[in-house]
N, CA, C and O atoms as a GROMACS GRO file, in nm:
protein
  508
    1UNK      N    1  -1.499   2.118   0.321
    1UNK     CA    2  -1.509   2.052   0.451
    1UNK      C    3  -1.450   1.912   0.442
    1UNK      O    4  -1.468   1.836   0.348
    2UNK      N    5  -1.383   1.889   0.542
    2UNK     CA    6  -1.317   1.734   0.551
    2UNK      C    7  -1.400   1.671   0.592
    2UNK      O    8  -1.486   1.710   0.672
    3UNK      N    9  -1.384   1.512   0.524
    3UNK     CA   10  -1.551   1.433   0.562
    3UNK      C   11  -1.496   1.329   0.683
    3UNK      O   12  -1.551   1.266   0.773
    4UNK      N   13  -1.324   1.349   0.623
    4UNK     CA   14  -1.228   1.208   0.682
    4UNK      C   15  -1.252   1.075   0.614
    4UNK      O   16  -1.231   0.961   0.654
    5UNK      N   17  -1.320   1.136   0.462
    5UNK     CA   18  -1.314   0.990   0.401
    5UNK      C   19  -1.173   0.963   0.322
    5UNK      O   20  -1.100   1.047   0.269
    6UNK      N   21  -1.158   0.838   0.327
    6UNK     CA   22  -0.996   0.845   0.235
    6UNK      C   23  -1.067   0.680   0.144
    6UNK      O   24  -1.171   0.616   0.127
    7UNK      N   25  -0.947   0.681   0.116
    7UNK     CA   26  -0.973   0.552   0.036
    7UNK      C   27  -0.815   0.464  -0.044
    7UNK      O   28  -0.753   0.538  -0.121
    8UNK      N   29  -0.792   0.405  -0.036
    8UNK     CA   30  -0.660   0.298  -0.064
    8UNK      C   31  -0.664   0.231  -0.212
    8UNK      O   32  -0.753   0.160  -0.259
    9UNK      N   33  -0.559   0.267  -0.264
    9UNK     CA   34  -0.549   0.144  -0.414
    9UNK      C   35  -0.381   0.085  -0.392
    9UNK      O   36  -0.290   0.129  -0.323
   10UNK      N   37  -0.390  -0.039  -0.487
   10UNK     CA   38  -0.265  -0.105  -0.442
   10UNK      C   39  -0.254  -0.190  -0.584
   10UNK      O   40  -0.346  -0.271  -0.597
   11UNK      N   41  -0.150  -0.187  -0.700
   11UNK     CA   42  -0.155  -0.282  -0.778
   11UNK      C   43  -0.055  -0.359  -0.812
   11UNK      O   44   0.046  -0.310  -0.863
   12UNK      N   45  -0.064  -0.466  -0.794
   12UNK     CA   46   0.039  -0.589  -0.882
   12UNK      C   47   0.088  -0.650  -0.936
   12UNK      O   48   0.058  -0.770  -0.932
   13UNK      N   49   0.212  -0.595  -1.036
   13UNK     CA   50   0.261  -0.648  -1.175
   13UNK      C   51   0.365  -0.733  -1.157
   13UNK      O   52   0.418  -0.745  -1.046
   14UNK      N   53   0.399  -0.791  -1.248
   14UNK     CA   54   0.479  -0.945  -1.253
   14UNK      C   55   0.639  -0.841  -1.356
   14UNK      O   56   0.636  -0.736  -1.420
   15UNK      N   57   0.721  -0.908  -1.334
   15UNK     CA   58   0.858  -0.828  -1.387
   15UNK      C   59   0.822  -0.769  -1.533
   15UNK      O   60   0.919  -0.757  -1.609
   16UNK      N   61   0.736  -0.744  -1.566
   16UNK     CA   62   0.683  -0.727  -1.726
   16UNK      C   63   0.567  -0.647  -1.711
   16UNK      O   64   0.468  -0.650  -1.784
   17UNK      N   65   0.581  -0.593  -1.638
   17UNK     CA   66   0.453  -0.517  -1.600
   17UNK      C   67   0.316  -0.570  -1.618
   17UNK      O   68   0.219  -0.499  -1.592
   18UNK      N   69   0.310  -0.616  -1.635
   18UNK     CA   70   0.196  -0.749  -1.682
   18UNK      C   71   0.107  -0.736  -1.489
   18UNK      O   72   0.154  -0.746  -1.376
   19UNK      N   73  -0.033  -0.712  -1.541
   19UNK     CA   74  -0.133  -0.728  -1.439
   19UNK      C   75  -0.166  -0.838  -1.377
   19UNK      O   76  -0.243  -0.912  -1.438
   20UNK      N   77  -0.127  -0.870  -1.270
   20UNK     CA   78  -0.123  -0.975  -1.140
   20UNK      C   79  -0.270  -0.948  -1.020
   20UNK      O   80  -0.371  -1.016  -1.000
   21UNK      N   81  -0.238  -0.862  -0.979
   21UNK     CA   82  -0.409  -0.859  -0.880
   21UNK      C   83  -0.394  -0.655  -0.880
   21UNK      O   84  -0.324  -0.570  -0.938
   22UNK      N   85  -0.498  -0.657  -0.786
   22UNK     CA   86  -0.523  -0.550  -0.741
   22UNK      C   87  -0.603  -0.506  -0.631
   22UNK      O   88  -0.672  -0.602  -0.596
   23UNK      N   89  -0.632  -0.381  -0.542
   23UNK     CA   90  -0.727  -0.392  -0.429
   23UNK      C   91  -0.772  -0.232  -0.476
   23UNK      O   92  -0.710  -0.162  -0.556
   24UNK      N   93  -0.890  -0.198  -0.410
   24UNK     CA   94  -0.909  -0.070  -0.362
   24UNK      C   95  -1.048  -0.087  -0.254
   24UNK      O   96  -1.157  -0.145  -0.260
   25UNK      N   97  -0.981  -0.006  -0.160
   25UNK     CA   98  -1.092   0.007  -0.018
   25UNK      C   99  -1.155   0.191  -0.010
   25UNK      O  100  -1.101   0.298  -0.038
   26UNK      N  101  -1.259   0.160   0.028
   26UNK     CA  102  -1.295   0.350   0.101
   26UNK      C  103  -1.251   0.283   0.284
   26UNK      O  104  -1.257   0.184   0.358
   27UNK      N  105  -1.208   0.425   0.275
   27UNK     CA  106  -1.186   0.447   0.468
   27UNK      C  107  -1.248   0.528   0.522
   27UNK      O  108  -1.286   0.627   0.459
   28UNK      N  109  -1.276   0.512   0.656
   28UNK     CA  110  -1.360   0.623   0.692
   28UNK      C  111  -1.290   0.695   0.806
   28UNK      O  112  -1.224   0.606   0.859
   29UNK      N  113  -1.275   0.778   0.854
   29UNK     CA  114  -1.203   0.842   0.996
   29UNK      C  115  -1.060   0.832   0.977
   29UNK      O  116  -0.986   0.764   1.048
   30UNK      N  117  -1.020   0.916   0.857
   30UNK     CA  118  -0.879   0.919   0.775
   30UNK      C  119  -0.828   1.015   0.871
   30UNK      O  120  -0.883   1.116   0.916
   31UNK      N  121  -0.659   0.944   0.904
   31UNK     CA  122  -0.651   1.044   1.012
   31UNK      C  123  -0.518   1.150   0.882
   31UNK      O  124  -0.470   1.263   0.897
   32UNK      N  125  -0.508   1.089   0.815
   32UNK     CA  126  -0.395   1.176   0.726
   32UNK      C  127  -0.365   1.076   0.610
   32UNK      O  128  -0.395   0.959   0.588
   33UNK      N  129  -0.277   1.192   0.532
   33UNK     CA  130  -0.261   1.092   0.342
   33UNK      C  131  -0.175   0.981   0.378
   33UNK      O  132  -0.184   0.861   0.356
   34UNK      N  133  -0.066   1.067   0.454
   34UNK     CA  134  -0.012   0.939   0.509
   34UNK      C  135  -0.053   0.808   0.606
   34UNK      O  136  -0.018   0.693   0.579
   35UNK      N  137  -0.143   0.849   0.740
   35UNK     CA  138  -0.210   0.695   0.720
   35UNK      C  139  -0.290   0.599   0.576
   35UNK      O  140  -0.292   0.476   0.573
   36UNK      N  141  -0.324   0.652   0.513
   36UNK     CA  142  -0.381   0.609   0.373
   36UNK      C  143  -0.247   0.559   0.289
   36UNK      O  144  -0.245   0.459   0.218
   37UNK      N  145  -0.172   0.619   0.304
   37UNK     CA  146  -0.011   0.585   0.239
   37UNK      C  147   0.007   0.437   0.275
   37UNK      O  148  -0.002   0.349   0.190
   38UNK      N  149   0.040   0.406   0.436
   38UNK     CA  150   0.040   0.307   0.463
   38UNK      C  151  -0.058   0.194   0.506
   38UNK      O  152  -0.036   0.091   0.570
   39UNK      N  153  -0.175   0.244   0.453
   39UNK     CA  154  -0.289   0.143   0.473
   39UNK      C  155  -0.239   0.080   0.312
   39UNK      O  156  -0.247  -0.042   0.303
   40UNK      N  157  -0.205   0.131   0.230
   40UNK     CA  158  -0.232   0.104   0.086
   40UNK      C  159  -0.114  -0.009   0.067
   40UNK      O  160  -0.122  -0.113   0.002
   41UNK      N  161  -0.007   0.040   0.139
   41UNK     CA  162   0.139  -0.053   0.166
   41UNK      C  163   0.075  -0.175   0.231
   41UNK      O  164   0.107  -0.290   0.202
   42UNK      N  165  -0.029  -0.139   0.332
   42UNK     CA  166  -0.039  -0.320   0.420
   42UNK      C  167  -0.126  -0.377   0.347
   42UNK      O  168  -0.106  -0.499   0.344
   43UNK      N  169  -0.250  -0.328   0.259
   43UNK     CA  170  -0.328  -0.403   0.148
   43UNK      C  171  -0.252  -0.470   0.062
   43UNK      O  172  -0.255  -0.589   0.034
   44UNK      N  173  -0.148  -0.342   0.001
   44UNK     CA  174  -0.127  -0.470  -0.137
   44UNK      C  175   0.006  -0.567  -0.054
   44UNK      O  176   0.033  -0.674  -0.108
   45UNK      N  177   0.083  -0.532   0.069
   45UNK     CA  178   0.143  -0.671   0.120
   45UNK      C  179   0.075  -0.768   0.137
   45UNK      O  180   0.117  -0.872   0.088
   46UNK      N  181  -0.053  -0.771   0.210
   46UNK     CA  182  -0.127  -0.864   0.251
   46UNK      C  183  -0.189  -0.922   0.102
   46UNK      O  184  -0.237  -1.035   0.097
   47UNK      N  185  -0.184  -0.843  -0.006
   47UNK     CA  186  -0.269  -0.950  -0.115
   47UNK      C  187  -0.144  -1.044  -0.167
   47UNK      O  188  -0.156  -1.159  -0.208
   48UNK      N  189  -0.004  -0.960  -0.156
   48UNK     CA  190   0.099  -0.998  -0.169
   48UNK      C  191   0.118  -1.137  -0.151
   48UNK      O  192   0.114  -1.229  -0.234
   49UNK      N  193   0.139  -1.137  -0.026
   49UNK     CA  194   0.144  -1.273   0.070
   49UNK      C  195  -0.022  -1.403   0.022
   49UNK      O  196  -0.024  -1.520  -0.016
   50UNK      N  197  -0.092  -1.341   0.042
   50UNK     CA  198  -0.235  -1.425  -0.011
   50UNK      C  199  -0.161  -1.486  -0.137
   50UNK      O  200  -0.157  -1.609  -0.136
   51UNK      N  201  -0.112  -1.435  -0.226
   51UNK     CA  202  -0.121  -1.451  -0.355
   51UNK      C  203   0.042  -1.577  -0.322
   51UNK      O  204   0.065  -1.654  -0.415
   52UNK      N  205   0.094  -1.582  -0.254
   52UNK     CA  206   0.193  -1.648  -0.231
   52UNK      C  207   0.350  -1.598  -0.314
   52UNK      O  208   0.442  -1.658  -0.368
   53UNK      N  209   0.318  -1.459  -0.288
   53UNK     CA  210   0.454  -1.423  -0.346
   53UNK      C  211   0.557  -1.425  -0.244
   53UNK      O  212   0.552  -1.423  -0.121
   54UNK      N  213   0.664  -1.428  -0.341
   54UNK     CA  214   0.836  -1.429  -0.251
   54UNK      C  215   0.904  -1.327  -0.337
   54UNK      O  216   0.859  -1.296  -0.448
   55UNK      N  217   1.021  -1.270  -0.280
   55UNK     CA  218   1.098  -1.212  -0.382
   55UNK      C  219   1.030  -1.106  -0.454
   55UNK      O  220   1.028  -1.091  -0.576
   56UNK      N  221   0.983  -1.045  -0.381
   56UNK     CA  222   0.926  -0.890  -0.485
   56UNK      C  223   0.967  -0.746  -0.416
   56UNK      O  224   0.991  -0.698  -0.305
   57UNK      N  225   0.960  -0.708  -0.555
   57UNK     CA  226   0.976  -0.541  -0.565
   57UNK      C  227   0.813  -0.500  -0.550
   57UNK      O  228   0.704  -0.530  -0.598
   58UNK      N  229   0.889  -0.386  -0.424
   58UNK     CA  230   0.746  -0.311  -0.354
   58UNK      C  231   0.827  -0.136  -0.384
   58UNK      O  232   0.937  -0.096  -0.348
   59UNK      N  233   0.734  -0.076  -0.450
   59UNK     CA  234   0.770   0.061  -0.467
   59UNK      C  235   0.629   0.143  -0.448
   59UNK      O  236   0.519   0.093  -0.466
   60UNK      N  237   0.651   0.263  -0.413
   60UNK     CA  238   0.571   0.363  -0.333
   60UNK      C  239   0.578   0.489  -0.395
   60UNK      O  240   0.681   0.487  -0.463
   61UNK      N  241   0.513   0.618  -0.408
   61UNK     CA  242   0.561   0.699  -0.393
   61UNK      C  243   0.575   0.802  -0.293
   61UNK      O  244   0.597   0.918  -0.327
   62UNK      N  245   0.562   0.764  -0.159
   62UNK     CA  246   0.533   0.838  -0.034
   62UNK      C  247   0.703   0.824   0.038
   62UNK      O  248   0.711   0.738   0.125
   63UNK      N  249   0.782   0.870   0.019
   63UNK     CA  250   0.924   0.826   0.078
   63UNK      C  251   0.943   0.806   0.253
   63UNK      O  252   1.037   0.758   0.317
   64UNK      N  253   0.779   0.880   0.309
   64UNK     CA  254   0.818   0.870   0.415
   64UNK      C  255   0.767   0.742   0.486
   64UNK      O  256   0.783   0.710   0.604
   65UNK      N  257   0.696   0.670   0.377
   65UNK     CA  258   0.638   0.530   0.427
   65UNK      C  259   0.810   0.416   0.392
   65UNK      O  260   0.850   0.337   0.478
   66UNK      N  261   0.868   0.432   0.286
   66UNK     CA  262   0.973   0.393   0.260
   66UNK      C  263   1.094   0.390   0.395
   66UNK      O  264   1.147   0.288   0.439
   67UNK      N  265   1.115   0.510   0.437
   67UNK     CA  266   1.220   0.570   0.553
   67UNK      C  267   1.133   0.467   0.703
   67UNK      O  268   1.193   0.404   0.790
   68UNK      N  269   0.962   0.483   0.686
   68UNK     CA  270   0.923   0.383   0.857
   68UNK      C  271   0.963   0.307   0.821
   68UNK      O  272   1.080   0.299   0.858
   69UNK      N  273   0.919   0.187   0.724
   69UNK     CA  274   0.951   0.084   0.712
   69UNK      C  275   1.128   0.006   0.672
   69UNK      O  276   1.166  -0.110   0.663
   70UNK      N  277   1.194   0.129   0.656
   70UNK     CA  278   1.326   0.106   0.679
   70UNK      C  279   1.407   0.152   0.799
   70UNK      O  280   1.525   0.188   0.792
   71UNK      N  281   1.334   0.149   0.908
   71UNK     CA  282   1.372   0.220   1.030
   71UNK      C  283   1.389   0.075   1.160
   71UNK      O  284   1.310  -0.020   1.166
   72UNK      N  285   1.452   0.086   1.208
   72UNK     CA  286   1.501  -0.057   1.280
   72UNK      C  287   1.405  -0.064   1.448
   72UNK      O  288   1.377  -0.159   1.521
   73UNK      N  289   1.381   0.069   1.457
   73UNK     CA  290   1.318   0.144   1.573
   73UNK      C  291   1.179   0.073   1.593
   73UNK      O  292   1.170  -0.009   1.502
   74UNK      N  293   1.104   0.069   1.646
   74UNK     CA  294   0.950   0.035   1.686
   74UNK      C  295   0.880   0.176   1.664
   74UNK      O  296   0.904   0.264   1.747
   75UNK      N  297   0.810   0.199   1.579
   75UNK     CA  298   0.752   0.304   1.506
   75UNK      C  299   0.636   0.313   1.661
   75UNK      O  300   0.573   0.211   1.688
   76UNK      N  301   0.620   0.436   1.748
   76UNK     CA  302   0.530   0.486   1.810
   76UNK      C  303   0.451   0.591   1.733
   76UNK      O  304   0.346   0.644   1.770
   77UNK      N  305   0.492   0.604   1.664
   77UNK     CA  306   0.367   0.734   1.603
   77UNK      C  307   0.177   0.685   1.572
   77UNK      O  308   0.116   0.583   1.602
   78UNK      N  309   0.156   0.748   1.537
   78UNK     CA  310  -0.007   0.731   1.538
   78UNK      C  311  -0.043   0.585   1.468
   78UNK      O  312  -0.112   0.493   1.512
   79UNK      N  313   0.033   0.598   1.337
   79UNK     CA  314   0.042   0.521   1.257
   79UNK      C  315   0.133   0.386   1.259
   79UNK      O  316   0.142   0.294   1.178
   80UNK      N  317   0.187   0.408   1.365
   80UNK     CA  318   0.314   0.305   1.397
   80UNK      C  319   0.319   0.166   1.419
   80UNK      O  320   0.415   0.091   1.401
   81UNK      N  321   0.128   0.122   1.489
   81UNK     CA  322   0.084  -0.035   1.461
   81UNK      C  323   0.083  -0.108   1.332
   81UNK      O  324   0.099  -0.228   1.312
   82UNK      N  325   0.053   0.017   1.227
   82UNK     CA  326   0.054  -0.008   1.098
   82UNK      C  327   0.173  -0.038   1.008
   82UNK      O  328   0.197  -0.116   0.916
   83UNK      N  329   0.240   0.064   1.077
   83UNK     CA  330   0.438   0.028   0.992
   83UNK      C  331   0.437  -0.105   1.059
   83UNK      O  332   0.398  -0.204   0.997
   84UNK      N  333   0.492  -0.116   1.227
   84UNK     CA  334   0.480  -0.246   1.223
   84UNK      C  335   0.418  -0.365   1.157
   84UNK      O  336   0.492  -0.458   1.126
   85UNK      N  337   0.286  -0.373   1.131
   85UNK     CA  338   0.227  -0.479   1.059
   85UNK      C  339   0.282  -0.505   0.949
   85UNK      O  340   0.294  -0.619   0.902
   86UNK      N  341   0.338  -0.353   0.873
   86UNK     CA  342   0.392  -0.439   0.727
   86UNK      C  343   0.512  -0.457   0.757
   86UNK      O  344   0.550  -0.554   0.691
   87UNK      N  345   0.617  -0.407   0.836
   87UNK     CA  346   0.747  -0.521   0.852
   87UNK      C  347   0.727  -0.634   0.894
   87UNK      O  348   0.776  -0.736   0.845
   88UNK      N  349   0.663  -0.628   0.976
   88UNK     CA  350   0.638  -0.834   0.992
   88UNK      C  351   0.585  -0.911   0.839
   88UNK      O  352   0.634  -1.013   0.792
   89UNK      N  353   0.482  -0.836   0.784
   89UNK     CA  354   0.481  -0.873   0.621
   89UNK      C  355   0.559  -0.931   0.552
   89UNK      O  356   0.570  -1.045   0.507
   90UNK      N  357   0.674  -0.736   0.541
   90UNK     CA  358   0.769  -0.768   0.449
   90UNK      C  359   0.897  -0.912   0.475
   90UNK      O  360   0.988  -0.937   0.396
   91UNK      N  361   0.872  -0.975   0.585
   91UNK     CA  362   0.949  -1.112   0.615
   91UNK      C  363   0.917  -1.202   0.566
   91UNK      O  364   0.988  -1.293   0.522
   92UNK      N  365   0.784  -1.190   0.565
   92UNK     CA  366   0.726  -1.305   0.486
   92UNK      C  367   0.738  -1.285   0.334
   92UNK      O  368   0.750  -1.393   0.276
   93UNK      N  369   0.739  -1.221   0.287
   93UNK     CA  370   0.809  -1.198   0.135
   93UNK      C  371   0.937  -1.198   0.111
   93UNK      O  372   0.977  -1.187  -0.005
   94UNK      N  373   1.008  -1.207   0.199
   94UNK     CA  374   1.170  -1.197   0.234
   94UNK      C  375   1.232  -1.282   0.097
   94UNK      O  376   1.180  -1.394   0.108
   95UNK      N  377   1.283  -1.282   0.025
   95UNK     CA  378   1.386  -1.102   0.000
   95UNK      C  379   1.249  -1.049  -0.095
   95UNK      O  380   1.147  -1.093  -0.149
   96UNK      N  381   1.316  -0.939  -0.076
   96UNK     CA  382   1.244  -0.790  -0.101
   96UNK      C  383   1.297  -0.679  -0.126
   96UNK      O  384   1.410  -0.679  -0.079
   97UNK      N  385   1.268  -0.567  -0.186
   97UNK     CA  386   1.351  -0.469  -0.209
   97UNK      C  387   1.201  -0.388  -0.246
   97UNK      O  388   1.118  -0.409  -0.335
   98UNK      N  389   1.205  -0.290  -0.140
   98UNK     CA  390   1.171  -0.183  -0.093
   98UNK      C  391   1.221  -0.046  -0.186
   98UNK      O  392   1.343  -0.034  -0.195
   99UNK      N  393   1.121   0.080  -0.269
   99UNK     CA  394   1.169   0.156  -0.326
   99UNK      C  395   1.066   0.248  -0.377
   99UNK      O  396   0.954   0.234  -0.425
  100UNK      N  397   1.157   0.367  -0.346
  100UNK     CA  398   1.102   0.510  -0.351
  100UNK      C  399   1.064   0.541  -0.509
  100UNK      O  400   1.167   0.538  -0.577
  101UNK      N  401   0.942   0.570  -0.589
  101UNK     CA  402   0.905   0.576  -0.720
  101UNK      C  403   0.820   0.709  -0.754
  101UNK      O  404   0.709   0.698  -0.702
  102UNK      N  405   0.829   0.792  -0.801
  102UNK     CA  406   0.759   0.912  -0.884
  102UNK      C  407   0.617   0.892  -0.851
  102UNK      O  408   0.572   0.779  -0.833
  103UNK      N  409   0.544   1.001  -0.843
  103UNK     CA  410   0.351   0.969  -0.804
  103UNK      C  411   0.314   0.945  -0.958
  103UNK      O  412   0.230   0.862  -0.994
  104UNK      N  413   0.394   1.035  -1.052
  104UNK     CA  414   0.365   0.984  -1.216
  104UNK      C  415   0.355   0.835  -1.255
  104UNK      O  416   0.289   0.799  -1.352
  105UNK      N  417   0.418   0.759  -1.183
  105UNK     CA  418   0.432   0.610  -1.214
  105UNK      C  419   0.340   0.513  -1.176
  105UNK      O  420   0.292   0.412  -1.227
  106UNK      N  421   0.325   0.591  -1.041
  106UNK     CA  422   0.173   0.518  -0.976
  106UNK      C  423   0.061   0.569  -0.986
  106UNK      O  424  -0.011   0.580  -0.886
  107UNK      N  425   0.024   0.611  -1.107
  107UNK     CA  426  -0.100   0.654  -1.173
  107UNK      C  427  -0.230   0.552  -1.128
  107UNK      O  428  -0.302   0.595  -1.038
  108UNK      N  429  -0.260   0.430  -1.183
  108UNK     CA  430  -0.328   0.357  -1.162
  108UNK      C  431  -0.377   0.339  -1.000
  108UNK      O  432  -0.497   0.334  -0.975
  109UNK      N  433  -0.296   0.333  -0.914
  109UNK     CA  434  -0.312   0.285  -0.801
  109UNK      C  435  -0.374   0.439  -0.690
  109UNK      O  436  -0.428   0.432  -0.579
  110UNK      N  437  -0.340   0.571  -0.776
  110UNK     CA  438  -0.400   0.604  -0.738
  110UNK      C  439  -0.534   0.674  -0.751
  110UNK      O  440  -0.609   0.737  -0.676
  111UNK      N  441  -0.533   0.631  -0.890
  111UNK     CA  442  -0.697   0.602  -0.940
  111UNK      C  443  -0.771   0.521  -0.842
  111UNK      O  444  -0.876   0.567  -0.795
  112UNK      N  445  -0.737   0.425  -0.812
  112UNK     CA  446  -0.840   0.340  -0.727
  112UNK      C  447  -0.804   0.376  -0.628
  112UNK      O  448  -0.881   0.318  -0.552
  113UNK      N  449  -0.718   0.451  -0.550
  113UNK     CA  450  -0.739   0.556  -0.406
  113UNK      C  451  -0.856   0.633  -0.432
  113UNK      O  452  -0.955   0.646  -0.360
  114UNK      N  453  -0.830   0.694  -0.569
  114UNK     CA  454  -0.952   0.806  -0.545
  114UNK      C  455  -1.072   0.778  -0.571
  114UNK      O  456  -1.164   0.829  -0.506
  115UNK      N  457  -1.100   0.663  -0.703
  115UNK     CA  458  -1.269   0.600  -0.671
  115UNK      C  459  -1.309   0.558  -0.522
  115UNK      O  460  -1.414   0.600  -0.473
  116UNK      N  461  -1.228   0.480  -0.457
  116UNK     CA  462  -1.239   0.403  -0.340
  116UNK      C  463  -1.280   0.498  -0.234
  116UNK      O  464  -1.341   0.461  -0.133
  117UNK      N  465  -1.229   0.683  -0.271
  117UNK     CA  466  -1.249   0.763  -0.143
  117UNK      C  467  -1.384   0.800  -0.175
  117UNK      O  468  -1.450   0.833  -0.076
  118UNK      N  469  -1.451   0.805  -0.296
  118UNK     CA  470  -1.549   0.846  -0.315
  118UNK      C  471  -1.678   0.712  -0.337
  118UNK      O  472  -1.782   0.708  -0.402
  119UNK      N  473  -1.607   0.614  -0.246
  119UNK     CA  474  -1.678   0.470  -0.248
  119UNK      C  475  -1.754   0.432  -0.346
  119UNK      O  476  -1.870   0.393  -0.338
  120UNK      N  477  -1.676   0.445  -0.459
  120UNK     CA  478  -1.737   0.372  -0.620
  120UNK      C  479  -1.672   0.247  -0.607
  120UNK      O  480  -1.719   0.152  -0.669
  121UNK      N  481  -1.544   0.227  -0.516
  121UNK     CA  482  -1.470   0.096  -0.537
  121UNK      C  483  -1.476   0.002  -0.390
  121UNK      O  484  -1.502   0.032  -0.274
  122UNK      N  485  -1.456  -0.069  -0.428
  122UNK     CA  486  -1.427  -0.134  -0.314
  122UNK      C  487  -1.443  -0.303  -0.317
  122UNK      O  488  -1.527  -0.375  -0.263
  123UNK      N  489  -1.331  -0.333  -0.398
  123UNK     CA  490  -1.330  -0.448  -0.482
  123UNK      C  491  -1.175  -0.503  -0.463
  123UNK      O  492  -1.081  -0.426  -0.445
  124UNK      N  493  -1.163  -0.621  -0.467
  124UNK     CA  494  -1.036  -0.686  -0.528
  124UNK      C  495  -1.043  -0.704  -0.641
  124UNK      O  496  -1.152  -0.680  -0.691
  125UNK      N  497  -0.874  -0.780  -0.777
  125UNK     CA  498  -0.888  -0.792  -0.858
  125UNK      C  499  -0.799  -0.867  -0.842
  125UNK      O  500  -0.696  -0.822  -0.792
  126UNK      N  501  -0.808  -1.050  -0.890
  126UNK     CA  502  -0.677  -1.156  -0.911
  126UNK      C  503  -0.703  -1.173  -1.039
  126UNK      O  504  -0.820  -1.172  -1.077
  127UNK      N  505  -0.582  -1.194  -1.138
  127UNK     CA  506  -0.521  -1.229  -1.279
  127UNK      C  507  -0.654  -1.294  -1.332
  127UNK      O  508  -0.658  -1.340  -1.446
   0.00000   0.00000   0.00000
């Protein structure tokens, strides 16, 4: 049975892979993986920006959060307040480079999706 719980992880390494911050939230009234896709994109922008970064590499492995947020269009879909929010983000981090990455790579982050869906998490983490 679907409960509609989801839950978000997001983590932040420095060009050395070296651990910078981290988030994980539970959600409740998940409308799909992909809204959770891009809830997880506007968390770790927004810790992004908190943290006062410029100039970063943001990689995903959801390509179709990659393709909204590279779309010039005004996203109407369900989820589309949300793409919006992180392009206005990604300006504020301006320059940036945006990129499609293996789910193997983002192991970690989605560890704390999945504690977070089963609300063990629900924590930040700065350096």
């Amino acid at each position: 049975m679907d409960t509609g719980q989801g839950g978000i992880g997001a983590i932040i390494r420095d060009e050395n892979g070296t651990f910078l911050a981290a988030i994980a939230r539970p959600f409740s009234l998940v409308r799909s993986a992909l809204h959770m896709e891009i809830e997880a994109m506007r968390a770790g922008l927004l810790l992004a920006i908190h943290q006062g970064m410029t100039n970063v590499d943001i990689e995903t492995n959801c390509a179709t959060v990659v393709t909204a947020l590279n779309g010039e269009m005004e996203d109407l879909s369900k989820i589309g307040s949300i793409v919006e929010d992180c392009k206005a983000y990604l300006q504020a981090l301006s320059p940036f480079h945006l990129q499609y990455i293996y789910r193997e790579v983002n192991g970690v982050a989605h560890r704390l999706a999945h504690l977070a869906s089963l609300s063990v998490l629900d924590e930040y983490w700065l350096e």
